[in-house]
N, C-alpha and C positions, 0 to 999 in steps of 0.2 A: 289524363288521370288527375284523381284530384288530389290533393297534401296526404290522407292517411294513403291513397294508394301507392304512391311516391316513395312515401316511409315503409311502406312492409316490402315493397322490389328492396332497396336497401337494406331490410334488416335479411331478406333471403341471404343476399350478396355477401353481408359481412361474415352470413353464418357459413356462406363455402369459403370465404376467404380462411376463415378460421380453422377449417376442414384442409385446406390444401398446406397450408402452414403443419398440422400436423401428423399430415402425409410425408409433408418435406422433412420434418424432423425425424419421422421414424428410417428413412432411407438415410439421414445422414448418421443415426445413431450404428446402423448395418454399415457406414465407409468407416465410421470409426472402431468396430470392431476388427473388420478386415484391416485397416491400417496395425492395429494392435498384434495382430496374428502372423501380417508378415515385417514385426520393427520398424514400420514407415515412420514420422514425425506427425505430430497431431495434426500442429499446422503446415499450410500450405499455401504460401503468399504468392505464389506466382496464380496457381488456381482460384484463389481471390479475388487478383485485379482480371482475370477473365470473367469471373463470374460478376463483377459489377461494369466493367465496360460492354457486357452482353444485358444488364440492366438497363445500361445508358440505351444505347441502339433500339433494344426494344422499347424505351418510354419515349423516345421519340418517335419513333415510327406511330405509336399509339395516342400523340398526342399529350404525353405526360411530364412533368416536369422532371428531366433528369436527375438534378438534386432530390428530388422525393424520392423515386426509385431507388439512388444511389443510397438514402440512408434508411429505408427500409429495409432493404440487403443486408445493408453491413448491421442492423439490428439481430436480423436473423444470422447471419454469421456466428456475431458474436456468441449466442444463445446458443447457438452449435455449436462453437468452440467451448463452450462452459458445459456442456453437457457430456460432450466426448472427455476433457479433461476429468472431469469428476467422476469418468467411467473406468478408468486409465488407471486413476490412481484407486479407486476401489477393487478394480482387476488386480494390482502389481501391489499394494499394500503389503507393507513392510510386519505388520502386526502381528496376525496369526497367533492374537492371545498373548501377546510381549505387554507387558506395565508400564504406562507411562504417571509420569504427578507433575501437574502443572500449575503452580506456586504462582497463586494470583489471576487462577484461569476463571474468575466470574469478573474479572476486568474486558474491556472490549477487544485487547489483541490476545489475552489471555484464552477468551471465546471460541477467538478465531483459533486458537491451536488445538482446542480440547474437541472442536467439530473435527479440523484435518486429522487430527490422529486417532479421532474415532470413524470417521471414513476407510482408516488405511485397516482395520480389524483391532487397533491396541485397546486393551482395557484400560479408561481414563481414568484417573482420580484429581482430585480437584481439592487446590487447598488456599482455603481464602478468607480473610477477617472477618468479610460479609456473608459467611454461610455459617451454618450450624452445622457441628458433625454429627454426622451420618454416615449411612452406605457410600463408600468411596467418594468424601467429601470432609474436610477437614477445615477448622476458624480457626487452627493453628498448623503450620505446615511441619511443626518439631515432631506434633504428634501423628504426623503422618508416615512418621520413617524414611529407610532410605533403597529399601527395597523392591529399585525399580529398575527398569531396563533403558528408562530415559527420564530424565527432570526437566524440566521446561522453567526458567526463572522469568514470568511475566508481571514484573512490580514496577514501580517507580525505580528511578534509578540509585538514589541513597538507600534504598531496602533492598535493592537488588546485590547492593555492596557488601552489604548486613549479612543479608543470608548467603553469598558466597564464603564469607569469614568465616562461618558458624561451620556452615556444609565440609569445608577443611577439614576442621576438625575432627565428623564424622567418619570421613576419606571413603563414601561411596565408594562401589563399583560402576555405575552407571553412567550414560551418556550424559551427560548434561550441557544446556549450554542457557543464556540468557539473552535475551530480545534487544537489550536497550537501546534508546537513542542517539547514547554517547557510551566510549569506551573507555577514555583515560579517565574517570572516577571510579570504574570499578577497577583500573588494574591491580592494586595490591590484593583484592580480593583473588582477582582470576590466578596471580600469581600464586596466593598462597593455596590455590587449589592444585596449582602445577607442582607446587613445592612437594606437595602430600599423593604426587602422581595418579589426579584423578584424573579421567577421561574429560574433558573440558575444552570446553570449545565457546565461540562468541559470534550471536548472530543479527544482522539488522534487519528486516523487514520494510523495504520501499514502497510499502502499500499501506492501505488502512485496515481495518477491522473489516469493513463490508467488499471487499475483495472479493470475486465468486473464481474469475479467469484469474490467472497467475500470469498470460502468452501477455506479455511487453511489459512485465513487473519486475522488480529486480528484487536480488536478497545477497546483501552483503554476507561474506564469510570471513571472520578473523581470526587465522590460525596465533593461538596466544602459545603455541608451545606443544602441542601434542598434535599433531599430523592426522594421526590414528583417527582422533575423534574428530577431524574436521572432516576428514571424510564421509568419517559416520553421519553425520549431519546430513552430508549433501547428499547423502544416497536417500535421505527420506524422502528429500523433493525432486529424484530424481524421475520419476512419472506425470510433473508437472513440467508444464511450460514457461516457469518462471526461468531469469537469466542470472545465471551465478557469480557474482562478483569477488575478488578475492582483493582486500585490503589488508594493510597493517593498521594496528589501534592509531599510531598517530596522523595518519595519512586521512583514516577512515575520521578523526574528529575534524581535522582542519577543511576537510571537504565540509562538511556536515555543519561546520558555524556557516557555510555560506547556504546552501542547499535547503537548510531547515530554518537556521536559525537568522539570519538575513532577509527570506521570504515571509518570515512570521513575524518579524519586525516589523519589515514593510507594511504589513495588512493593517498589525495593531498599532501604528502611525496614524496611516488611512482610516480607519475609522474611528481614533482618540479624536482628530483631528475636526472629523466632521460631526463626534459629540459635542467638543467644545466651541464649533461655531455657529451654536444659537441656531441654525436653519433647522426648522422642521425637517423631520423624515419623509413625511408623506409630500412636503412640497418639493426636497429634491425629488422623489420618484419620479415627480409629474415632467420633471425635467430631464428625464433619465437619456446616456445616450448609450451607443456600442462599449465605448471604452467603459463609461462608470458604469453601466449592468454588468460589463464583466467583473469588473475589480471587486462590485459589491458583494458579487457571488462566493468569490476566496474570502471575500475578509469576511461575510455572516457563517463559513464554514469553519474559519481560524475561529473567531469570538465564541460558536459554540461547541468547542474543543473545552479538553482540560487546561484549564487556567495552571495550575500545579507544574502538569507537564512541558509545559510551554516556559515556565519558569526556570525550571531541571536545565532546562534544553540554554534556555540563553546564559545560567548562573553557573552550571557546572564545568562548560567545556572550558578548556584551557585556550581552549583559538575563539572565542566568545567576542571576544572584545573586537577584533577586525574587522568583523565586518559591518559588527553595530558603530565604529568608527568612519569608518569606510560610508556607511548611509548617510549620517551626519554631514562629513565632507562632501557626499553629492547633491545632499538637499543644498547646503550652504553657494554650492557653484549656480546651481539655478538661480538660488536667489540673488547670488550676484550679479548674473549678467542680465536678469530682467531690471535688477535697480540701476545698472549703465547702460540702460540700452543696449545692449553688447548682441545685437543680430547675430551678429558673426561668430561672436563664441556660440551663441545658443543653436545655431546651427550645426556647429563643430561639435557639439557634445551627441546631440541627435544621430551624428554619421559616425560617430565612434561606435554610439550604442550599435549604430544598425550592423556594422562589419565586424564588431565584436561576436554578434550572436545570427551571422552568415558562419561564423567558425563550427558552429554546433554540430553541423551534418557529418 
């Protein structure tokens, strides 16, 4: 055969690959309905590792590289799992016509909540500085009332304070809760919400904006005083597979200066570090290995994040400072024990790390 015959056997090929992929999906959207029908779990991790060690077996027998199979699979899994959840919770949707107003929802995790809870049936509104009002959209959240069955607070975390104070005062009826990143600078807000006995509740979200699957995501819960409403909360997300965590505010920040604020440090070290040493970008590329394509990956992910937010995050917490101490101190031991020669420590520090983070599982 010669090159264009070669190319159209393959474009036949790719066109039933693509046909049997959406064969597979339609029979897996039929297991996730039957799962739904009789209360099964979406996921199924034991059926999983069958279904990829039955990948493995067949790509070798075929000649195929196990690794390719394997993460072809778990492509298609995942794709399966996002479609069954998104079915799940459009099935069991909590809405059926209930109001929701999500203050700051043309922000990116804002977004994200004004699609889940127009997924689940609620009628959204949206109130944000960057919109004009309109049909249930509002460039002042004051004028948007309080007449709703849930508020979602998705602002910055100093506005998020703001409009907790304010919302007090109004004393809603309504679910409310707020996103942020940190909790000890809103407390006197959330309290003085407590005070004026509104439904209130606080919540973090361990994902980002473009999150599709929830199944190995987490979402912190922080009951500030009202039970009632934390509940409420978590029954919204109770059709996804996301894993429910339940923290106290102070607990939940001091984690959180290391988790967020530690890891974001880190990056924005990493690449201040390699602005200000003169090396072109494109001549380290050329030099690129495992380790720095990985690192470079989180840190051009960190740098095109909110600067602002990222700000919030290491200025406001009260446990801030620890762990950005804490780095300091560990860069400083590197650099001692390479200026003494120090093998021995430098080895020492290497086996710390490594049985520190055997602890993880």
């Amino acid at each position: 055969m010669n090159l264009d015959e070669l190319r159209e056997r393959l474009t036949s090929l790719d066109k039933k690959i693509i046909e049997i992929i959406g064969e597979r999906q339609s029979i897996v959207s039929e297991i996730g309905q039957y799962k739904q029908q009789v209360g099964r779990a979406t996921r199924d991790y034991e059926r999983e590792s069958v279904v990829l060690n039955l990948a493995k077996d067949n790509a070798l027998k075929a000649g195929i590289d196990p690794k390719l199979a394997k993460e072809v699979l778990q492509l298609l899994i995942l794709s399966s799992l996002t479609n069954q959840e998104r079915a799940r919770v459009e099935a069991e949707g909590k809405g059926n016509g209930r109001k929701v107003l999500v203050i700051g929802g043309a922000g990116k995790m804002g977004h994200w909540f004004v699609d889940f809870f127009n997924s689940q049936g609620f009628t959204t509104f949206v109130a944000d500085k960057s919109l004009d009002t309109q049909a249930r959209s509002f460039s002042d959240w004051r004028d948007a009332g309080i007449d709703y069955d849930v508020i979602v607070i998705a602002t910055p975390i100093k506005v998020s304070a703001t409009i907790l104070h304010e919302l007090a005062e109004m004393e809603p009826k309504s679910l409310i809760f707020d996103i942020g990143s940190l909790k000890t600078p809103l407390r006197d807000g959330l309290n003085a919400m407590i005070s004026k006995n509104c439904l209130i509740t606080s919540i973090h979200p361990m994902f980002g904006p473009g999150a599709e699957l929830l199944s190995g995501k987490h979402l912190i819960f922080i009951d500030v005083g009202n039970e009632i409403a934390t509940k409420k909360a978590k029954e919204l997300f109770s059709a996804t597979m996301v894993k429910q965590l339940d923290m106290d505010i102070d607990n939940h920040d001091r984690l959180i200066a290391y988790v967020l604020g530690l890891s974001h440090a880190l990056n924005i070290a990493f690449f201040t570090a390699l602005a200000d040493s003169g090396e072109a970008a494109p001549k380290l590329a050329k030099l690129s290995s495992t380790t720095f394509d990985a690192q470079l990956i989180v840190s051009e992910a960190v740098a095109s994040d909110s600067p602002e937010l990222y700000f919030e995050i290491q200025k406001l917490n009260e446990y801030g400072l620890e762990p950005l101490n804490a780095l300091c101190a560990s860069a400083d031991k590197i650099r001692e024990v390479v200026i003494n020669n120090d093998k021995k420590g430098f080895i020492e520090l290497m086996q710390t790390g490594k049985e520190y983070l055997a602890t993880r599982g």
